[in-house]
C-alpha positions in Angstrom: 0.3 -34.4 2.7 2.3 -31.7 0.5 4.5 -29.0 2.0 3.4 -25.2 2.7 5.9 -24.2 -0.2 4.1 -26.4 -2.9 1.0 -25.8 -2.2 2.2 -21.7 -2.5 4.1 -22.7 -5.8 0.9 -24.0 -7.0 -1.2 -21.2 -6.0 1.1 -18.3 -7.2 1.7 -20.1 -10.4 -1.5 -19.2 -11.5 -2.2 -15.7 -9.6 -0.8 -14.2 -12.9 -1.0 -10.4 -13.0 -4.6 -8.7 -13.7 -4.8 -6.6 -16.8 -4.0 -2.7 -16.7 -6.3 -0.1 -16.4 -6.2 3.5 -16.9 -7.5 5.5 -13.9 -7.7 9.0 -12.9 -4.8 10.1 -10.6 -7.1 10.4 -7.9 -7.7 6.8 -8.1 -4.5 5.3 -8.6 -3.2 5.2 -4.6 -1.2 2.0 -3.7 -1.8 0.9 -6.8 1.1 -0.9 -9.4 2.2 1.6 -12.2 1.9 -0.2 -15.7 3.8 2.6 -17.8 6.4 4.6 -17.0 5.6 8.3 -16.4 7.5 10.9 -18.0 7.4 14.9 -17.9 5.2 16.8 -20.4 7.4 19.9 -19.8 10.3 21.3 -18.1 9.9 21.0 -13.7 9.7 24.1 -12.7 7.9 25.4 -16.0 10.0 28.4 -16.1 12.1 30.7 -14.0 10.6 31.7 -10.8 11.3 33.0 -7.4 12.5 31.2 -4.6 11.7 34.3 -2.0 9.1 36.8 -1.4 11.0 40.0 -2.4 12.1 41.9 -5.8 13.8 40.5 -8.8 16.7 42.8 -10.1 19.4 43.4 -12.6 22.2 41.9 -10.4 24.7 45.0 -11.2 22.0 47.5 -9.8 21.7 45.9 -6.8 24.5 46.3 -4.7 24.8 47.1 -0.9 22.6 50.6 0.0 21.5 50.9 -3.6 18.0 52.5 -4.1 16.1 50.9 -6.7 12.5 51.9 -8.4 9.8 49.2 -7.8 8.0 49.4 -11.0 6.2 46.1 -11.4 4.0 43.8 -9.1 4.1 40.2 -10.3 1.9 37.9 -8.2 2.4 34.0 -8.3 0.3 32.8 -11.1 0.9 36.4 -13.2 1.6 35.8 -16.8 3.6 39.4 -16.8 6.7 39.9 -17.7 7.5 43.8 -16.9 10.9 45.1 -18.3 13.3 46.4 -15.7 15.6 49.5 -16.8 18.9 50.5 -15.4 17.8 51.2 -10.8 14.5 49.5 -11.3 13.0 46.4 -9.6 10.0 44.5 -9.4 8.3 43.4 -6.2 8.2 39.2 -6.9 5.9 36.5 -4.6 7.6 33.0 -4.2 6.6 31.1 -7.5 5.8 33.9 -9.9 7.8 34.0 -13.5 10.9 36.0 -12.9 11.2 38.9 -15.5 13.5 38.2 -18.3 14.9 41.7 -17.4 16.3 40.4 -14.0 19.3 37.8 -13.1 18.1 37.6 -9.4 16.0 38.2 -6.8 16.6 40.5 -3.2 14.5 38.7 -0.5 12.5 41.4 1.6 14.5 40.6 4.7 17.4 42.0 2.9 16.0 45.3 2.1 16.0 48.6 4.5 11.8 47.7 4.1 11.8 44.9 5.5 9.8 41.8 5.4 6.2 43.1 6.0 4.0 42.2 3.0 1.8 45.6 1.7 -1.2 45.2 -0.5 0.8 47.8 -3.0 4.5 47.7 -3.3 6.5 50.7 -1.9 7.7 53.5 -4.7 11.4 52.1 -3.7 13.8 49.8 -2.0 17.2 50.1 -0.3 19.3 47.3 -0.5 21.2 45.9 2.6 22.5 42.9 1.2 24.0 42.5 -2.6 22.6 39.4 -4.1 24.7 36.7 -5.8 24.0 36.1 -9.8 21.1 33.8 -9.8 20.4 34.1 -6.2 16.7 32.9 -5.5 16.3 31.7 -9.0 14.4 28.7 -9.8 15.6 27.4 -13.0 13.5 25.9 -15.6 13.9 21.9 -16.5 16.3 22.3 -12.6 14.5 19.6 -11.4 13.6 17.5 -14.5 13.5 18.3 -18.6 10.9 17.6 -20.7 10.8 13.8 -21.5 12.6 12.8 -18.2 10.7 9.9 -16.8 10.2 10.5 -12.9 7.9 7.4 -11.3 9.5 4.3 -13.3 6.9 1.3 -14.2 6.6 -1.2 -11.1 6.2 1.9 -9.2 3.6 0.8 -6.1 2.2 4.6 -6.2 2.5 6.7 -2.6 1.3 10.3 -2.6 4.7 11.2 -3.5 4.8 9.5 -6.7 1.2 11.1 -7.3 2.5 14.4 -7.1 5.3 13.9 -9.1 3.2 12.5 -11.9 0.4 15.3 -11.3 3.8 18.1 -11.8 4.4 16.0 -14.7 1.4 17.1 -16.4 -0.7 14.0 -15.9 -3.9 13.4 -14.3 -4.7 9.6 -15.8 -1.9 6.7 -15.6 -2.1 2.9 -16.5 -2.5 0.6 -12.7 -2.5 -2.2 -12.6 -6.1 -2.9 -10.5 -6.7 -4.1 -7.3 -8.1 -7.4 -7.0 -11.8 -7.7 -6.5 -12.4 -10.1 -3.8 -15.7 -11.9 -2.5 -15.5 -13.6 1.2 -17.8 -16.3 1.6 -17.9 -17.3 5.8 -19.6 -20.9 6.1 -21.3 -22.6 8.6 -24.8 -23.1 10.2 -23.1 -22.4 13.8 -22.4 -18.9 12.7 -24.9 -15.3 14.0 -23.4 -11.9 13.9 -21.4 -10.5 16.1 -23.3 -8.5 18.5 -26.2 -11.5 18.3 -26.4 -13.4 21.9 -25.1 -16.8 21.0 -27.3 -19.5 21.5 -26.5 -23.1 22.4 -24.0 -24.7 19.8 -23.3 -21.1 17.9 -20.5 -19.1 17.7 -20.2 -15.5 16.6 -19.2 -15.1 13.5 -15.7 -13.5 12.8 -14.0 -14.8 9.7 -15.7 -12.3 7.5 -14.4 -9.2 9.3 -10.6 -11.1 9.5 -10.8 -11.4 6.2 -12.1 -8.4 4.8 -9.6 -6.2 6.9 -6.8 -9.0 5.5 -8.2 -8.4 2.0 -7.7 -4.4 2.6 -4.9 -3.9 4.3 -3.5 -6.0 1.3 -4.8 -3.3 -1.2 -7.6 -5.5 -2.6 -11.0 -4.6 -2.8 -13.4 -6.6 -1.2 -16.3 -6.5 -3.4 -18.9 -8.5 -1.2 -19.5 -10.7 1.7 -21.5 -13.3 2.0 -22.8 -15.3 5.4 -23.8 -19.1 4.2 -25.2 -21.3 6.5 -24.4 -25.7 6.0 -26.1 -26.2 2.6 -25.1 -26.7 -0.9 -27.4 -25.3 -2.8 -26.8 -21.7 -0.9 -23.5 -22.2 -1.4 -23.6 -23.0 -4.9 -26.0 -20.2 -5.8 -23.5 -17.5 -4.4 -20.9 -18.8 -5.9 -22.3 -18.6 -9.4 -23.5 -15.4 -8.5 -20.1 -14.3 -8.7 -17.9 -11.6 -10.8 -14.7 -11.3 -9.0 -11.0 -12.0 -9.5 -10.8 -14.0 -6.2 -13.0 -15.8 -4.0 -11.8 -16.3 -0.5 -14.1 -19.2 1.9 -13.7 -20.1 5.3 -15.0 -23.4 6.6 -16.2 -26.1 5.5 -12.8 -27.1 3.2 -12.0 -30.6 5.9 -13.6 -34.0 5.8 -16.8 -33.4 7.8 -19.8 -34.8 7.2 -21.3 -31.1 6.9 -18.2 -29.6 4.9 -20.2 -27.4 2.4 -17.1 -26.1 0.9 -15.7 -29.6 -0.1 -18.9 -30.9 -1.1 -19.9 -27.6 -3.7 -16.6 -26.8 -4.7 -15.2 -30.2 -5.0 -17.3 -30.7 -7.9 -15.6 -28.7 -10.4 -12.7 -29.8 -11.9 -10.1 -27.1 -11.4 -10.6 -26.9 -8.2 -8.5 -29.6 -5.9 -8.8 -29.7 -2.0 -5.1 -30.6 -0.2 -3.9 -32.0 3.2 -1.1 -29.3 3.8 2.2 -29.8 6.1 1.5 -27.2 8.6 -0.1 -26.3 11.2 -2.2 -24.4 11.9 -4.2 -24.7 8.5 -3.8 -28.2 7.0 -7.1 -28.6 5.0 -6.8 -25.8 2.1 -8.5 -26.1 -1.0 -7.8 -24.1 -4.1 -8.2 -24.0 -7.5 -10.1 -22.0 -10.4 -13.9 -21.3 -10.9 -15.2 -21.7 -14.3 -15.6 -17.8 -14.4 -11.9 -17.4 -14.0 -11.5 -16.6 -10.3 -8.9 -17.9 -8.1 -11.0 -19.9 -5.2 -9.1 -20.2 -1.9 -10.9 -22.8 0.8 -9.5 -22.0 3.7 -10.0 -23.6 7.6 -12.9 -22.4 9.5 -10.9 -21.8 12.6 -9.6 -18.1 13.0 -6.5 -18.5 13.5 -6.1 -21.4 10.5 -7.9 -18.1 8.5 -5.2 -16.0 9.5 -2.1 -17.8 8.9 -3.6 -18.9 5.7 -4.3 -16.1 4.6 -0.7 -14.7 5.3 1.1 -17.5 3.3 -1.4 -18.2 0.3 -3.8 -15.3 -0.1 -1.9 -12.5 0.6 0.9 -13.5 -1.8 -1.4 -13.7 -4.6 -3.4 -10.6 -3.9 -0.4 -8.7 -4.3 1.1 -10.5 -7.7 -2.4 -10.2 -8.9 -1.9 -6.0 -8.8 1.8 -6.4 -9.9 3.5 -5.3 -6.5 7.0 -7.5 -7.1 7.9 -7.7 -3.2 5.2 -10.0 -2.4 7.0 -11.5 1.1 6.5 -9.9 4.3 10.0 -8.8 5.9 11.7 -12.1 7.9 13.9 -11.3 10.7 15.6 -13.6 13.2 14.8 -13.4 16.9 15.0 -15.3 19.7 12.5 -17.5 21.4 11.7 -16.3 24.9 9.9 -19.4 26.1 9.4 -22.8 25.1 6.4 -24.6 23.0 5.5 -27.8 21.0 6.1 -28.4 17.0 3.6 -30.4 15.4 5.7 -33.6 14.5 6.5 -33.4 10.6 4.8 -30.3 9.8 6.1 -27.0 9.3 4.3 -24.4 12.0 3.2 -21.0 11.6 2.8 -19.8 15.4 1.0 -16.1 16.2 3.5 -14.6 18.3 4.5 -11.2 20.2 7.7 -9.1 20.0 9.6 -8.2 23.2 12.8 -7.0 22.1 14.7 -8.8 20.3 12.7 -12.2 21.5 9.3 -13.5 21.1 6.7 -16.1 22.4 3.7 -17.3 21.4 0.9 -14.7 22.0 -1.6 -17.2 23.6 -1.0 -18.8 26.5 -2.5 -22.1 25.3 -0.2 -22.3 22.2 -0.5 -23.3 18.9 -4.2 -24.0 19.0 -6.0 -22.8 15.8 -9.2 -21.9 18.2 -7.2 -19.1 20.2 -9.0 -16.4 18.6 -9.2 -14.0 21.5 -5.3 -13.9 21.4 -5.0 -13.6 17.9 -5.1 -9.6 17.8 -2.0 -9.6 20.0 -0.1 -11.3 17.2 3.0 -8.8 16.3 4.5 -11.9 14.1 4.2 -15.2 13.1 7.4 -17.6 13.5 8.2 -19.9 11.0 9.1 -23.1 12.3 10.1 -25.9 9.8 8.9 -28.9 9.7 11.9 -30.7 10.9 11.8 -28.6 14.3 10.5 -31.0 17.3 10.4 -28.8 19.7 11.4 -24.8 20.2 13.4 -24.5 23.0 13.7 -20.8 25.2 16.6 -19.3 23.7 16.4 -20.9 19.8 16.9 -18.7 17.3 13.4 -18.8 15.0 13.0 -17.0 11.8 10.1 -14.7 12.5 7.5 -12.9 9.6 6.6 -9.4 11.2 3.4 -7.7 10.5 4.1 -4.5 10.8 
């Protein structure tokens, strides 16, 4: 056997980052920024108000003064009305600020008051003197021309879109999302609302894994159902244009194992006995069209932990995200359970608190699907660990 953390080395050594892309913004959510982003212009583009209320020569505006509203300038007005000596204009939040005027009087501190007319009144009184500047919003306050605002690296949120978007840009350089095809393997397999028969099972790796693959930030670009035979197998596979290939089942030493008996065929492709449990037959490697081929277990939960320490970790080095590693906390065991004997176990577990214990009541098996959607966690026990005793500090992998 080889350890969980070779057979990760081996598997993000060659998940090496996909090519950029350039994408609208629109697009570009939770994706990896290639290129840093820098301002086309000054943020804010000019001057403008910070109130609803009348911009004014500061020394004509001081407490009880009566001024002349002359001007009406609208957010998104390209006016710029000169002001004389006892004259204001009537300014909505956003609009250019007159070059005439060094402030602005917010309505609420005006004898008029804060009710909005469809015309301005012929005057104001003003009940409170503005600072110099007061209600101004500076051009280049918030960042010059040329200032970069989302760095490259950036794993874009809606915030970083918006800054870009106020940056004057409305295409950026991603890196892409991985496009991923799930093949689910096995003749025991009928969908999940079919009434199982005798000797089948319905069939749930697909829909673990595609969710897996999403909430990752891949794409899953198809899903295939294969039943026991090679030359189904083989003719989906070839069918292929993806970046990765995820299987389930059919990657052991069976007589039936599809997976191994296809797959095992090609030479960059090598099938492993790994140090864990659950999950110890994994087969990876790379098809001849380039994809990264992960043979995973056929048992849920062996798909699940899998997936969390091999797949994942290379979906997310494929798009360029640098934390790859969920967050690992320590907590302490609530209840006592088993360690397979010089392997390193990955046990679905539940948080209460600051403990945990295993979220199936029959343990570690890999077959405990019905309890695996309680899962909050997974501990990490190494492979030195005989036994977990109630109390033992365990390092823990949350999911949330």
């Amino acid at each position: 056997m080889i350890d969980l953390e070779a057979h990760r080395a081996r598997v993000l050594a060659a998940a090496a980052q996909l090519p950029p892309v350039e994408l609208p913004l629109t697009d570009a959510l939770g994706l990896v920024l290639a290129e840093p982003i820098a301002t086309r212009w000054p943020v804010p583009l000019f001057d403008n108000s910070a109130m609803d209320g009348y911009a004014v020569r500061g020394a004509d505006a001081t407490e009880g003064a009566v001024l002349r509203v002359v001007a009406d300038v609208p957010a998104g007005s390209a006016d710029d009305p000169d002001l004389g000596p006892g004259e204001a204009a009537r300014i909505m939040t956003g609009a250019p600020v007159p070059s005439a005027a060094d402030a602005v009087v917010p309505l609420e501190a005006t004898a008029e008051g804060t009710e909005v007319r469809a015309t301005p009144p012929a005057q104001i009184t003003v009940t409170a003197e503005p600072k110099p500047g007061a209600h101004i919003r500076r051009e280049g306050e918030d960042a010059r021309a040329g200032t970069e605002v989302v760095a490259a690296g950036t794993r874009l949120g809606a915030r970083d879109l918006s800054s870009i978007a106020s940056a004057g840009h409305d295409r950026v350089r991603v890196v892409p999302a991985a496009r991923v095809a799930i093949i689910s393997t096995g003749s025991e397999l009928v969908p999940p609302g079919a009434t199982p028969q005798r000797g089948q099972i319905p069939e749930s790796n697909s829909v673990l894994l595609a969710g897996c693959v999403r909430e990752a930030g891949a794409e899953v670009a198809s899903v295939h159902i294969v039943p026991d035979d090679d030359d189904a197998l083989r003719a989906v596979v070839e069918g292929l244009d993806v970046d990765v290939v995820i299987l389930s089942g059919g990657a052991s030493v069976g007589s039936f194992d599809v997976v191994k008996s296809v797959l095992g065929e090609l030479p960059d492709v090598r099938f492993d006995k790994v140090a864990m449990q659950p999950g110890k037959p994994q087969g990876f490697g790379t098809l001849p069209g380039g994809a990264l081929a992960f043979c995973l277990p056929g048992n849920p939960v062996s798909v699940a932990v899998s997936f969390e320490m091999f797949v994942r970790p290379a979906l997310l080095q494929l798009a360029g995200v640098a934390q790859i590693d969920r967050p690992r906390v320590t907590r302490r065991a609530l209840a006592a359970w088993k360690t397979p004997v010089g392997r390193a176990q990955v046990l679905p577990v539940v948080l209460e608190g600051n403990g945990v214990r295993p979220s199936a009541r029959g343990g570690s098996g890999s077959h405990l699907v019905a309890s695996l959607g309680r899962a909050e966690a997974y501990a990490l026990i190494p492979a030195d660990v005989e036994r977990v005793e109630e109390g033992d500090d365990v390092i823990v992998m949350e999911l949330t």
